[in-house]
PDBQT receptor file of N, H, CA, C and O in Angstrom, charges set to zero:
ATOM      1  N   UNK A   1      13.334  11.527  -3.500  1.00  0.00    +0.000 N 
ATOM      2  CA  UNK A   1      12.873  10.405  -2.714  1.00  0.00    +0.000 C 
ATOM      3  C   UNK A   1      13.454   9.130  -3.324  1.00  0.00    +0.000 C 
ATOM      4  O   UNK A   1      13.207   8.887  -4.505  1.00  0.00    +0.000 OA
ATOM      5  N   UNK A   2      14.074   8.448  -2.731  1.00  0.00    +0.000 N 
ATOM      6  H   UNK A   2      14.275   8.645  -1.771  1.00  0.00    +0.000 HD
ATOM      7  CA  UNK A   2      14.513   7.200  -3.113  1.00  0.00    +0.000 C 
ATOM      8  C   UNK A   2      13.565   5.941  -2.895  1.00  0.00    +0.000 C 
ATOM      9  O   UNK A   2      12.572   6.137  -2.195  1.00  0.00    +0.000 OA
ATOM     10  N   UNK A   3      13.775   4.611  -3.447  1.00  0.00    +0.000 N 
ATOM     11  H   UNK A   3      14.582   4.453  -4.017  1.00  0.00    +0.000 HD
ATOM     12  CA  UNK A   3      13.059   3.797  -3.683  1.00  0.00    +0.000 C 
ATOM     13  C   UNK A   3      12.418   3.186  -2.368  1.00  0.00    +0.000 C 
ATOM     14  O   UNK A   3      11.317   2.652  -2.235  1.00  0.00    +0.000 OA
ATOM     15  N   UNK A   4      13.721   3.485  -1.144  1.00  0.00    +0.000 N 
ATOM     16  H   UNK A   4      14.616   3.919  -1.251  1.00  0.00    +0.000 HD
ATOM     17  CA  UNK A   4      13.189   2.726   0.134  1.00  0.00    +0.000 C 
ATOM     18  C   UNK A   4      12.262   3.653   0.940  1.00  0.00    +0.000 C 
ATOM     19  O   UNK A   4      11.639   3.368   1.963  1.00  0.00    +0.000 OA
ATOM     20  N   UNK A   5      12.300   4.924   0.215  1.00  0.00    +0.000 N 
ATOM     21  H   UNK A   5      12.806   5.156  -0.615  1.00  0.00    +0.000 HD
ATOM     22  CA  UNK A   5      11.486   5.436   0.989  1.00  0.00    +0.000 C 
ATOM     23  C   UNK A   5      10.293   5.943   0.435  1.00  0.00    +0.000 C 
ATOM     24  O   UNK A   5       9.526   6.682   1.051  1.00  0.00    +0.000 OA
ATOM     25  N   UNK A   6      10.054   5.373  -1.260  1.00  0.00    +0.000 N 
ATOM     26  H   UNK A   6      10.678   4.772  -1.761  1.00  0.00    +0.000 HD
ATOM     27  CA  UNK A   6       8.916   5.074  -1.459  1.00  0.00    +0.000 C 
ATOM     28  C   UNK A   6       7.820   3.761  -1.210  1.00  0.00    +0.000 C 
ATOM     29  O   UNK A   6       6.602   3.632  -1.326  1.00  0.00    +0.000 OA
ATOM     30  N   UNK A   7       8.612   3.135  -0.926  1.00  0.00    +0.000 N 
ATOM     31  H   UNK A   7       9.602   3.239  -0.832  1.00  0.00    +0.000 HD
ATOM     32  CA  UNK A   7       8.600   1.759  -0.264  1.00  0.00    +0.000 C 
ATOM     33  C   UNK A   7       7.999   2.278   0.893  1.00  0.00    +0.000 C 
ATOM     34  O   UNK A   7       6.783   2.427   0.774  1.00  0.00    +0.000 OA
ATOM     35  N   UNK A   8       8.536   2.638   2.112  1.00  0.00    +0.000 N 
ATOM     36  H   UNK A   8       9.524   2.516   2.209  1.00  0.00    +0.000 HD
ATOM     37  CA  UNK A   8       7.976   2.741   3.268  1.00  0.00    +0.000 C 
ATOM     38  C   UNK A   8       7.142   3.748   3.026  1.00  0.00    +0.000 C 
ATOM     39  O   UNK A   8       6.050   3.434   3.499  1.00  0.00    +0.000 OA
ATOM     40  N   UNK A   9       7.090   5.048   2.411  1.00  0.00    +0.000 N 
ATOM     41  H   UNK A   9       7.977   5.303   2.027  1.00  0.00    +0.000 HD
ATOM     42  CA  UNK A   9       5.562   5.492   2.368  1.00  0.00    +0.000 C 
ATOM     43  C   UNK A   9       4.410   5.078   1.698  1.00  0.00    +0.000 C 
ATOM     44  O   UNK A   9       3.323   5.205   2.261  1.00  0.00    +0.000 OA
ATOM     45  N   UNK A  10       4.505   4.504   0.350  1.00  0.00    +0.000 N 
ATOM     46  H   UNK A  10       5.388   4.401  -0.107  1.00  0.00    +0.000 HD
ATOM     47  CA  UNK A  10       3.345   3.531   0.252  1.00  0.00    +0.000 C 
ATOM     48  C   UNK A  10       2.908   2.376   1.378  1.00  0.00    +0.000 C 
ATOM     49  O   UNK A  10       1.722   2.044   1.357  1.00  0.00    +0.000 OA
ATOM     50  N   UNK A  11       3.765   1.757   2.337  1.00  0.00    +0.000 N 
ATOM     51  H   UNK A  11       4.727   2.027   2.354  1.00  0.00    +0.000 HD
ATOM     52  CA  UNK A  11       3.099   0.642   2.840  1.00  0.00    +0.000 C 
ATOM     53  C   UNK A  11       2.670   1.443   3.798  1.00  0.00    +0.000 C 
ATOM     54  O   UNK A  11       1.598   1.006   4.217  1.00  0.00    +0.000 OA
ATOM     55  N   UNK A  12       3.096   2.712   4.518  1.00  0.00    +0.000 N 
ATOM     56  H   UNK A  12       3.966   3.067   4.178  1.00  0.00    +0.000 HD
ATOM     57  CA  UNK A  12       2.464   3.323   5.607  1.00  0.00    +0.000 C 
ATOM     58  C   UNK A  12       0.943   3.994   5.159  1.00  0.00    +0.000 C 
ATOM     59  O   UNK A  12       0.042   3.866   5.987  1.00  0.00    +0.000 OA
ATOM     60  N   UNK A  13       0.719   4.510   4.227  1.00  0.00    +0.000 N 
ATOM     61  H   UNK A  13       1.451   4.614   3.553  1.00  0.00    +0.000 HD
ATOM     62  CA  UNK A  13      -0.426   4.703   3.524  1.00  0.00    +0.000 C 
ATOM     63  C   UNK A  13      -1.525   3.909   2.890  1.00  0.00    +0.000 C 
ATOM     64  O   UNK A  13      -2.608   4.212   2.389  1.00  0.00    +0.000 OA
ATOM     65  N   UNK A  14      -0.947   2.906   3.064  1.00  0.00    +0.000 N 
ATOM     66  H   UNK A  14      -0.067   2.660   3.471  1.00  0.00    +0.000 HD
ATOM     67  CA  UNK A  14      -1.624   1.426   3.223  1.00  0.00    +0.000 C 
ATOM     68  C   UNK A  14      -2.187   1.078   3.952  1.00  0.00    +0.000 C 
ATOM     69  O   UNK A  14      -3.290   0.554   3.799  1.00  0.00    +0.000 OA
ATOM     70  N   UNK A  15      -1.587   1.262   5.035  1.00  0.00    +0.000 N 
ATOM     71  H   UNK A  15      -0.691   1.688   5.159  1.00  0.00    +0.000 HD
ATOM     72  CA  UNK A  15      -2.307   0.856   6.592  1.00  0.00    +0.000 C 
ATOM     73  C   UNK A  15      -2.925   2.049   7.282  1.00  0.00    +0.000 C 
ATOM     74  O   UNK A  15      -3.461   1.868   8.375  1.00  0.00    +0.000 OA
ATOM     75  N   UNK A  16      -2.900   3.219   6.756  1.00  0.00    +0.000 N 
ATOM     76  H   UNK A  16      -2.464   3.366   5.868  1.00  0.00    +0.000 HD
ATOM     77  CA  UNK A  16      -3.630   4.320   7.104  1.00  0.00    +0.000 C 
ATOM     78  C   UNK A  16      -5.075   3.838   5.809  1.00  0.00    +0.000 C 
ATOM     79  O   UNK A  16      -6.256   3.628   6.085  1.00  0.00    +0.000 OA
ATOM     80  N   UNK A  17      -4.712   3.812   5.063  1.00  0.00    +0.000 N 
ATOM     81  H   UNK A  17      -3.752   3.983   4.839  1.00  0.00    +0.000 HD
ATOM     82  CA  UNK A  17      -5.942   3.103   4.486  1.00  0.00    +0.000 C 
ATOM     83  C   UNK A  17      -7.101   2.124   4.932  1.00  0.00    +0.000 C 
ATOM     84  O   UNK A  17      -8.324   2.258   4.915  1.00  0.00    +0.000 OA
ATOM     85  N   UNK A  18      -6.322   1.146   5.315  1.00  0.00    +0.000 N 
ATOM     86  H   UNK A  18      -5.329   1.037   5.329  1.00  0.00    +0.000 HD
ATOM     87  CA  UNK A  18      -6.281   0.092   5.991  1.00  0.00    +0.000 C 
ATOM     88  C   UNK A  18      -7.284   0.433   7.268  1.00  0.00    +0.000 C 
ATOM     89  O   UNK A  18      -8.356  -0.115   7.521  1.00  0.00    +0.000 OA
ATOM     90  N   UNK A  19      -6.719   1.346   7.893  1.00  0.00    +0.000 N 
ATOM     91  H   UNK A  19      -5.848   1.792   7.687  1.00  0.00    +0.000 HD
ATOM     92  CA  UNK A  19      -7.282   1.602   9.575  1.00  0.00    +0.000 C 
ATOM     93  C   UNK A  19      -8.367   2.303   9.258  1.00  0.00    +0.000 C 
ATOM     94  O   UNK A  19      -9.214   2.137  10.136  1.00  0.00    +0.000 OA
ATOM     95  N   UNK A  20      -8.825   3.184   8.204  1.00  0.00    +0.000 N 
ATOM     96  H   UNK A  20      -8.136   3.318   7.492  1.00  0.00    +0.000 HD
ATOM     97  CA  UNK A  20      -9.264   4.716   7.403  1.00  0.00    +0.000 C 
ATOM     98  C   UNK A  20     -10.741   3.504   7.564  1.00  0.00    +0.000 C 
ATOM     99  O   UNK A  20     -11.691   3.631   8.337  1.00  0.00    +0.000 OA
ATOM    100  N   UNK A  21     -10.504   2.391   6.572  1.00  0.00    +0.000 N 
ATOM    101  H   UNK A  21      -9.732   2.288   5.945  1.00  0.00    +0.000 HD
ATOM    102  CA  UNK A  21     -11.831   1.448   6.191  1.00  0.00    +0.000 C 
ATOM    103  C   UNK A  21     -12.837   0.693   7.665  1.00  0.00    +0.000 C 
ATOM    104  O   UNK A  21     -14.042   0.466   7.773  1.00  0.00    +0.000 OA
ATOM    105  N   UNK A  22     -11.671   0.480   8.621  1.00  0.00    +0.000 N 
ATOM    106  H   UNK A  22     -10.692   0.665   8.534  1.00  0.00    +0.000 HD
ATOM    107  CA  UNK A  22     -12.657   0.487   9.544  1.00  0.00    +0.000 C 
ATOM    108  C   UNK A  22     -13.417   1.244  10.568  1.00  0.00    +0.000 C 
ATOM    109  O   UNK A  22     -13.756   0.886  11.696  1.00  0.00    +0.000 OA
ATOM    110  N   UNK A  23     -13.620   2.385   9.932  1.00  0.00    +0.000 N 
ATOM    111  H   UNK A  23     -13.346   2.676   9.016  1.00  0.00    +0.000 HD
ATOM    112  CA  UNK A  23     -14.520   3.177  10.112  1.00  0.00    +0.000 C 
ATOM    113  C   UNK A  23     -15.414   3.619   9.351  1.00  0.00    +0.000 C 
ATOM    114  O   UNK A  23     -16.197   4.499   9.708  1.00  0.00    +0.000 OA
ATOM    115  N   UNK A  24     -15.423   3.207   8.476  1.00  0.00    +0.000 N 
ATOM    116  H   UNK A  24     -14.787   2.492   8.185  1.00  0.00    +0.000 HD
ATOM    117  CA  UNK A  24     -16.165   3.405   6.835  1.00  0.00    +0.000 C 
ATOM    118  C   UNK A  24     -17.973   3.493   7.571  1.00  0.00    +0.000 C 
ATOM    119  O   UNK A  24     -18.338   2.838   8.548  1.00  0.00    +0.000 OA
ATOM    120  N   UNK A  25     -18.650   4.248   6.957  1.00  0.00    +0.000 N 
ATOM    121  H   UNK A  25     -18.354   4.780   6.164  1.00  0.00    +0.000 HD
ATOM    122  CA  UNK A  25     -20.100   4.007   7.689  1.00  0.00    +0.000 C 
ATOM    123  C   UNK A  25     -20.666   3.443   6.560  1.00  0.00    +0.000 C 
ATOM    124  O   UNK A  25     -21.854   3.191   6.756  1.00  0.00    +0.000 OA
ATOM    125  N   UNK A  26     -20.207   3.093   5.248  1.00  0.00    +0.000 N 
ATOM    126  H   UNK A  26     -19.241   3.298   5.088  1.00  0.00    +0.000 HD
ATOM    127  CA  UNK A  26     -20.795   2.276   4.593  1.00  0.00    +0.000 C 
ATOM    128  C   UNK A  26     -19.949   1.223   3.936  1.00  0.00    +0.000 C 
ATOM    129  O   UNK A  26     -18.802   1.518   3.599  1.00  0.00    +0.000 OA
ATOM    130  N   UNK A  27     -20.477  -0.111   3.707  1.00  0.00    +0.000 N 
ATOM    131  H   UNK A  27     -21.408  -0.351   3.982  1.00  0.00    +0.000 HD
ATOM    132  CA  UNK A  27     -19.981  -1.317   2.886  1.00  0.00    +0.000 C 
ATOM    133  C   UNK A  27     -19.110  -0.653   1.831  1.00  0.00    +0.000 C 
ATOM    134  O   UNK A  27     -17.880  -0.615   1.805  1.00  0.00    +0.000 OA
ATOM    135  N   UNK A  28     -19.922  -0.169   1.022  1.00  0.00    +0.000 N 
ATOM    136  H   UNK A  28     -20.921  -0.200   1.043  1.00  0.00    +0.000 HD
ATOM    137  CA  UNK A  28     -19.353   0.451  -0.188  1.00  0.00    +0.000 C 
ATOM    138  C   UNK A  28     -17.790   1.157   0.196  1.00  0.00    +0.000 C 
ATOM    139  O   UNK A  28     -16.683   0.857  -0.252  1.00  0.00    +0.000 OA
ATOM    140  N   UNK A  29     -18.135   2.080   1.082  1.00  0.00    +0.000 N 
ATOM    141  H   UNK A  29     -19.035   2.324   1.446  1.00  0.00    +0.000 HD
ATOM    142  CA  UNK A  29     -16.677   2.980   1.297  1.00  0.00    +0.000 C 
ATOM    143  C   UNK A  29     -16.180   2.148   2.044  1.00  0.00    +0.000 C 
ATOM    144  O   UNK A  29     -15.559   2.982   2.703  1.00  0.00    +0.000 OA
ATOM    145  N   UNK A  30     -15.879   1.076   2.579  1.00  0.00    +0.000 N 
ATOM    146  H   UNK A  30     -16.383   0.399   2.043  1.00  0.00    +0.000 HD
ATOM    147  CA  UNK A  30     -14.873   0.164   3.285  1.00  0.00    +0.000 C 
ATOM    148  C   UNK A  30     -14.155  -0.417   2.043  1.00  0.00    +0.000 C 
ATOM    149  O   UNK A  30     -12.977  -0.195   1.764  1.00  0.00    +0.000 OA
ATOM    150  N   UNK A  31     -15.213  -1.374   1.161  1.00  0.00    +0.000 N 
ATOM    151  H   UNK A  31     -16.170  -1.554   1.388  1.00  0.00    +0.000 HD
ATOM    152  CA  UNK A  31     -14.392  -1.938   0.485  1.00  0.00    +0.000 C 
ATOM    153  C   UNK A  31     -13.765  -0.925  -0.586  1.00  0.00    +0.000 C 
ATOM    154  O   UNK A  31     -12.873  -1.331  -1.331  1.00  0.00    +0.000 OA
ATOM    155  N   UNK A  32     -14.260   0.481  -0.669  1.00  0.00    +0.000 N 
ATOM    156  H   UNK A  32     -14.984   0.811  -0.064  1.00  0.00    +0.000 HD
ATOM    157  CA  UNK A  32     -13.605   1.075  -1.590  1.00  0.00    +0.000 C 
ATOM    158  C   UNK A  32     -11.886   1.368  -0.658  1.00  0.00    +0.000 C 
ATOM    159  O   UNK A  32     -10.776   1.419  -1.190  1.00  0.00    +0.000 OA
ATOM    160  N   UNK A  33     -12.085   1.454   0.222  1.00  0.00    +0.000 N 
ATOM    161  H   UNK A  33     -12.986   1.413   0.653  1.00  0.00    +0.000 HD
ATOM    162  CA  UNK A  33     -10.683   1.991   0.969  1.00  0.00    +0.000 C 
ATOM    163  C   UNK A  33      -9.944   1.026   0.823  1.00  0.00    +0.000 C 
ATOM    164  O   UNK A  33      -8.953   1.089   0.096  1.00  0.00    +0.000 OA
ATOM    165  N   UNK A  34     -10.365  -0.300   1.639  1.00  0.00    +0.000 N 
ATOM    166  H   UNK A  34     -11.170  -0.351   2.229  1.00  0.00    +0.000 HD
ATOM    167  CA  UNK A  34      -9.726  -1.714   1.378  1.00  0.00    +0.000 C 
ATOM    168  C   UNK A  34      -8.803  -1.789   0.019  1.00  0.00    +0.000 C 
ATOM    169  O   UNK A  34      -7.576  -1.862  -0.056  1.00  0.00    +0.000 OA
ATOM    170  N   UNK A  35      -9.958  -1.742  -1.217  1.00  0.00    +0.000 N 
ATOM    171  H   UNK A  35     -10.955  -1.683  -1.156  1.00  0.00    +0.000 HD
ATOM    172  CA  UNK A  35      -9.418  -2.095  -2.294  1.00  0.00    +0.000 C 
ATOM    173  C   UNK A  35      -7.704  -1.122  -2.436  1.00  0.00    +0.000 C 
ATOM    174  O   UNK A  35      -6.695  -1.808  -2.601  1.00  0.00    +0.000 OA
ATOM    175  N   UNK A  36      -7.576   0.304  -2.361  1.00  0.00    +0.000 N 
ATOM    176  H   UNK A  36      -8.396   0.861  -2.227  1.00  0.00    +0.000 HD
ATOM    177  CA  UNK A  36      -7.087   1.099  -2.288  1.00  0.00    +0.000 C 
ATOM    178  C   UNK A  36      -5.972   0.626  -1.508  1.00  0.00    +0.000 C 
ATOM    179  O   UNK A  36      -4.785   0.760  -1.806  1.00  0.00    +0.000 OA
ATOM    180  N   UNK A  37      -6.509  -0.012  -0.346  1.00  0.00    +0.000 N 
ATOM    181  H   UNK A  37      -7.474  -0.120  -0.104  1.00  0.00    +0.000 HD
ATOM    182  CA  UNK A  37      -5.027  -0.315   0.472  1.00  0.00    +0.000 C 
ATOM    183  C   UNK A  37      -4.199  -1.531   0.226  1.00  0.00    +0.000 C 
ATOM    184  O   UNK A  37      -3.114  -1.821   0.732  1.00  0.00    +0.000 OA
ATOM    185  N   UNK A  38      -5.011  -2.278  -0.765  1.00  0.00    +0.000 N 
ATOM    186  H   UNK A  38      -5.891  -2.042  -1.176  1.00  0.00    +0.000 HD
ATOM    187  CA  UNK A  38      -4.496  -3.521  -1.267  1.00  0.00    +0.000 C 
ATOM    188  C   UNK A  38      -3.645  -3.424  -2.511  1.00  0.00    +0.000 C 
ATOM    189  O   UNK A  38      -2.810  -4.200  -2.975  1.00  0.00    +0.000 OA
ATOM    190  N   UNK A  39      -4.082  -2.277  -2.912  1.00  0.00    +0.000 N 
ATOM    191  H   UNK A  39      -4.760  -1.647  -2.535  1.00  0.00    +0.000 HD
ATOM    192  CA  UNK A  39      -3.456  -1.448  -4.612  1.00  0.00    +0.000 C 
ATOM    193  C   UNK A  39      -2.511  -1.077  -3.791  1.00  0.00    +0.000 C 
ATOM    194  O   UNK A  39      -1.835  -2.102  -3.700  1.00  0.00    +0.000 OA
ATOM    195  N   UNK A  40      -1.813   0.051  -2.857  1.00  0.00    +0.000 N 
ATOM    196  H   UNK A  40      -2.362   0.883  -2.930  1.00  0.00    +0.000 HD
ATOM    197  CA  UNK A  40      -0.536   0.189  -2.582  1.00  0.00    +0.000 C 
ATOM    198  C   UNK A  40       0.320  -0.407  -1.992  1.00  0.00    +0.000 C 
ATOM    199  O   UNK A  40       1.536  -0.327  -2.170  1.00  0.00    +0.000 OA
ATOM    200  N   UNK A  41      -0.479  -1.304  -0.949  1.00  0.00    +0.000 N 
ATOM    201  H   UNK A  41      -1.466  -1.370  -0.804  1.00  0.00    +0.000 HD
ATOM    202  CA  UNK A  41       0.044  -2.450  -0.132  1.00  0.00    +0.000 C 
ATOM    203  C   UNK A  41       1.174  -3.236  -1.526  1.00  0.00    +0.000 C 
ATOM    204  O   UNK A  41       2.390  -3.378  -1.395  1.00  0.00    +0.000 OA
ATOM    205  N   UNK A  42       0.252  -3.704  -2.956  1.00  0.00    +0.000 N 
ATOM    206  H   UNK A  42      -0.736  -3.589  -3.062  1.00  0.00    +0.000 HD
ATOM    207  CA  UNK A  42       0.707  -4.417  -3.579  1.00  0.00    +0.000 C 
ATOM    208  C   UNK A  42       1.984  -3.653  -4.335  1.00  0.00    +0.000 C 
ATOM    209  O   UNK A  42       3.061  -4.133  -4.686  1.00  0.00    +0.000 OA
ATOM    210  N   UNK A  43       1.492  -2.336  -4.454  1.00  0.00    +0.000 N 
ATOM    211  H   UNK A  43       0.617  -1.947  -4.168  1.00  0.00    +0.000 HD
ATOM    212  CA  UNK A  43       2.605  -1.603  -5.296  1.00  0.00    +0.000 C 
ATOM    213  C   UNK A  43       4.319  -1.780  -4.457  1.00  0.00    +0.000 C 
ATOM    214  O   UNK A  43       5.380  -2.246  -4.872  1.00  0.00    +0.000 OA
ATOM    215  N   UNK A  44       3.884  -1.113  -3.037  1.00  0.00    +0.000 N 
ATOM    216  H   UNK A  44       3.022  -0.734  -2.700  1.00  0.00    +0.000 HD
ATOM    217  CA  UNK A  44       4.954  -1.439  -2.410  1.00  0.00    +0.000 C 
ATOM    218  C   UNK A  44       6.036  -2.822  -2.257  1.00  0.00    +0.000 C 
ATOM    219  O   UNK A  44       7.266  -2.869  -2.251  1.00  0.00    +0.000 OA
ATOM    220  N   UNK A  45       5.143  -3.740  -2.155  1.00  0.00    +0.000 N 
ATOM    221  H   UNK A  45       4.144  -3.702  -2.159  1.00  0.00    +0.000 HD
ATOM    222  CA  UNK A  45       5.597  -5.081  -2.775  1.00  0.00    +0.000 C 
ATOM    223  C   UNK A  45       6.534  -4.976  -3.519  1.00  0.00    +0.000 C 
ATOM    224  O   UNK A  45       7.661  -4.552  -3.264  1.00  0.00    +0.000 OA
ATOM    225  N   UNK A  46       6.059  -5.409  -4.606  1.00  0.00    +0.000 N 
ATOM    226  H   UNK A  46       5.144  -5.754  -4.813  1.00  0.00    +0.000 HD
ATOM    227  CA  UNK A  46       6.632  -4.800  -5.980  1.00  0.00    +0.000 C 
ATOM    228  C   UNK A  46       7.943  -4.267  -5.730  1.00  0.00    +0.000 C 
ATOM    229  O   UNK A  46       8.890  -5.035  -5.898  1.00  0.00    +0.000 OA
ATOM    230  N   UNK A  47       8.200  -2.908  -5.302  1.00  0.00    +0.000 N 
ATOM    231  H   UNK A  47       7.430  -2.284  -5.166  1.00  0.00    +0.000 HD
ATOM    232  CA  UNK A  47       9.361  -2.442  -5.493  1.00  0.00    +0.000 C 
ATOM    233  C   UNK A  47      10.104  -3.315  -4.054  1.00  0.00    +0.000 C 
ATOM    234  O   UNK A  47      11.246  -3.372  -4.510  1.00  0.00    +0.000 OA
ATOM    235  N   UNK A  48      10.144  -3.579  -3.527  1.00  0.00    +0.000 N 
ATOM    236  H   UNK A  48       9.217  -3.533  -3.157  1.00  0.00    +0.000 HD
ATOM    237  CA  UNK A  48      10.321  -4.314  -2.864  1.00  0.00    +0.000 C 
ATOM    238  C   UNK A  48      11.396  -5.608  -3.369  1.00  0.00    +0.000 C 
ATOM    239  O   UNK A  48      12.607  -5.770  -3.219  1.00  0.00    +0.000 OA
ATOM    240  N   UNK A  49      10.272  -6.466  -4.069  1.00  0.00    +0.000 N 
ATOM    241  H   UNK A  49       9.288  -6.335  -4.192  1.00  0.00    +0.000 HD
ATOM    242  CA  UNK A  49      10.492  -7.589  -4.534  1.00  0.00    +0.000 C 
ATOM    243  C   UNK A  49      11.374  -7.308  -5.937  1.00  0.00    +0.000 C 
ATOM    244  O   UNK A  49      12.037  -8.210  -6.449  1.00  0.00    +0.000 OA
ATOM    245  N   UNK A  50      11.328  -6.397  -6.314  1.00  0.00    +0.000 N 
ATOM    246  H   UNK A  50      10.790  -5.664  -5.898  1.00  0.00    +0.000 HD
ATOM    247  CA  UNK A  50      12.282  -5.846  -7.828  1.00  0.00    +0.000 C 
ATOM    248  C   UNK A  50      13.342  -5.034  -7.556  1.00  0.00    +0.000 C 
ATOM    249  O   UNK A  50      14.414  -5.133  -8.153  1.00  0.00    +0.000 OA
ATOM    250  N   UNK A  51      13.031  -3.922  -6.358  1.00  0.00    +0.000 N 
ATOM    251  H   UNK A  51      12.160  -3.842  -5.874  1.00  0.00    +0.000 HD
ATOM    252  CA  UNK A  51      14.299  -2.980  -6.652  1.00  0.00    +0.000 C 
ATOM    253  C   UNK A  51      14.968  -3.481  -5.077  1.00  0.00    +0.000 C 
ATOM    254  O   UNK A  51      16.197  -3.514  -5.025  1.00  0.00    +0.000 OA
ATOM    255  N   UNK A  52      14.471  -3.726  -4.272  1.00  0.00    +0.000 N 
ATOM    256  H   UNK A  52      13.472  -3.699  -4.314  1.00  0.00    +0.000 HD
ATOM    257  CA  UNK A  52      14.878  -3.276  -3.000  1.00  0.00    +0.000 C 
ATOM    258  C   UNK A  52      15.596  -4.455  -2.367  1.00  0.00    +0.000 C 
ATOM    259  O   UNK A  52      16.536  -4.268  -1.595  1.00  0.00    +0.000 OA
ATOM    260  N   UNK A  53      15.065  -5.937  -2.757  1.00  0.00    +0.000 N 
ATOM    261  H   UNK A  53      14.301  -6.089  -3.384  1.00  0.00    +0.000 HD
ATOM    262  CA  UNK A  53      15.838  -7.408  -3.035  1.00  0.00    +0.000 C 
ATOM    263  C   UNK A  53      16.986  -7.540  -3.958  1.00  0.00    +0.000 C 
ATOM    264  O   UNK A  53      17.517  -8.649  -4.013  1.00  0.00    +0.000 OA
ATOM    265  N   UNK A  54      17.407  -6.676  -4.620  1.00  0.00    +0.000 N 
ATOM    266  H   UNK A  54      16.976  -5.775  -4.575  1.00  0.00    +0.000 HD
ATOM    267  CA  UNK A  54      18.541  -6.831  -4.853  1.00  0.00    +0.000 C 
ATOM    268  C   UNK A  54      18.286  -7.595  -6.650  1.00  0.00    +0.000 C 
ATOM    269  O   UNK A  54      19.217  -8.213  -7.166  1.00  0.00    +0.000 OA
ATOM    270  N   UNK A  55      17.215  -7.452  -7.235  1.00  0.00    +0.000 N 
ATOM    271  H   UNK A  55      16.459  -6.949  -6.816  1.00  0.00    +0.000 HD
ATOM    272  CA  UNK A  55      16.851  -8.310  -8.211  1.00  0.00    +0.000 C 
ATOM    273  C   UNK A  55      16.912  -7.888  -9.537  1.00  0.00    +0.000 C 
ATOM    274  O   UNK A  55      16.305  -6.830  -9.707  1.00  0.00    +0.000 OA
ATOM    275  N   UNK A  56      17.395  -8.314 -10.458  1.00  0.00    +0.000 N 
ATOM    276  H   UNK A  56      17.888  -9.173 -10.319  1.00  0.00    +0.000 HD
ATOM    277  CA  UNK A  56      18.001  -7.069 -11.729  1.00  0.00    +0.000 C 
ATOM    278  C   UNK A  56      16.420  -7.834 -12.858  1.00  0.00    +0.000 C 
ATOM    279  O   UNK A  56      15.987  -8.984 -12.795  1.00  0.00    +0.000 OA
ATOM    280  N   UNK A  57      16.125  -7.157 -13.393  1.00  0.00    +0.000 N 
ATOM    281  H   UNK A  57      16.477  -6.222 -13.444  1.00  0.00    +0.000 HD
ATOM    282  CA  UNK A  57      15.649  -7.489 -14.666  1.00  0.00    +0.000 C 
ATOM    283  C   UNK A  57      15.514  -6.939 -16.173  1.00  0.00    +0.000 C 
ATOM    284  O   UNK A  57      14.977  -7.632 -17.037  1.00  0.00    +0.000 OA
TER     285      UNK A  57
Protein backbone atom coordinates (compact mmCIF):
# COMPACT_ATOMS: atom_id res chain seq x y z
CA UNK A 1 0.00 0.00 0.00
CA UNK A 2 1.46 3.22 -0.81
CA UNK A 3 1.21 6.50 0.97
CA UNK A 4 -1.72 7.91 -1.29
CA UNK A 5 -3.55 5.22 -0.66
CA UNK A 6 -3.10 5.27 2.88
CA UNK A 7 -4.08 8.66 2.70
CA UNK A 8 -7.33 7.98 1.04
CA UNK A 9 -8.18 5.07 3.28
CA UNK A 10 -7.71 6.75 6.47
CA UNK A 11 -9.79 9.85 5.38
CA UNK A 12 -12.52 7.40 4.03
CA UNK A 13 -12.64 5.73 7.47
CA UNK A 14 -12.95 8.92 8.88
CA UNK A 15 -16.03 9.76 7.49
CA UNK A 16 -17.40 6.31 7.96
CA UNK A 17 -16.61 7.20 11.46
CA UNK A 18 -17.87 10.32 11.09
CA UNK A 19 -21.42 9.10 9.65
CA UNK A 20 -21.01 5.73 12.27
CA UNK A 21 -21.40 8.78 15.32
CA UNK A 22 -24.54 10.00 14.08
CA UNK A 23 -26.23 7.31 15.01
CA UNK A 24 -24.60 6.73 18.25
CA UNK A 25 -27.65 6.05 20.86
CA UNK A 26 -25.50 7.47 23.39
CA UNK A 27 -23.47 10.93 24.04
CA UNK A 28 -20.72 8.92 25.21
CA UNK A 29 -20.44 6.63 21.97
CA UNK A 30 -20.82 9.68 19.58
CA UNK A 31 -18.18 11.54 21.03
CA UNK A 32 -16.20 8.39 21.37
CA UNK A 33 -16.56 7.81 17.43
CA UNK A 34 -16.13 11.57 16.73
CA UNK A 35 -12.99 11.64 18.69
CA UNK A 36 -11.76 8.55 16.55
CA UNK A 37 -12.68 10.28 13.38
CA UNK A 38 -10.81 13.33 14.25
CA UNK A 39 -7.61 11.01 15.22
CA UNK A 40 -7.58 9.67 11.54
CA UNK A 41 -9.07 12.54 9.85
CA UNK A 42 -5.81 14.22 11.51
CA UNK A 43 -3.45 11.33 10.77
CA UNK A 44 -4.37 11.52 7.17
CA UNK A 45 -3.52 15.13 7.17
CA UNK A 46 -0.34 14.61 8.21
CA UNK A 47 0.77 12.41 5.53
CA UNK A 48 -0.67 14.54 3.37
CA UNK A 49 0.93 17.66 4.49
CA UNK A 50 4.55 15.69 4.85
CA UNK A 51 4.67 13.02 2.30
CA UNK A 52 2.10 13.67 -0.30
CA UNK A 53 2.90 17.81 -0.70
CA UNK A 54 5.94 17.18 -1.85
CA UNK A 55 7.70 18.29 1.62
CA UNK A 56 11.15 16.78 2.67
CA UNK A 57 12.12 16.85 6.33
Amino acid sequence: MNDREIYETLGAMAQDLMDLSETAESLIGETALRTAAATLAGTAKAIHDHVLSGSEH
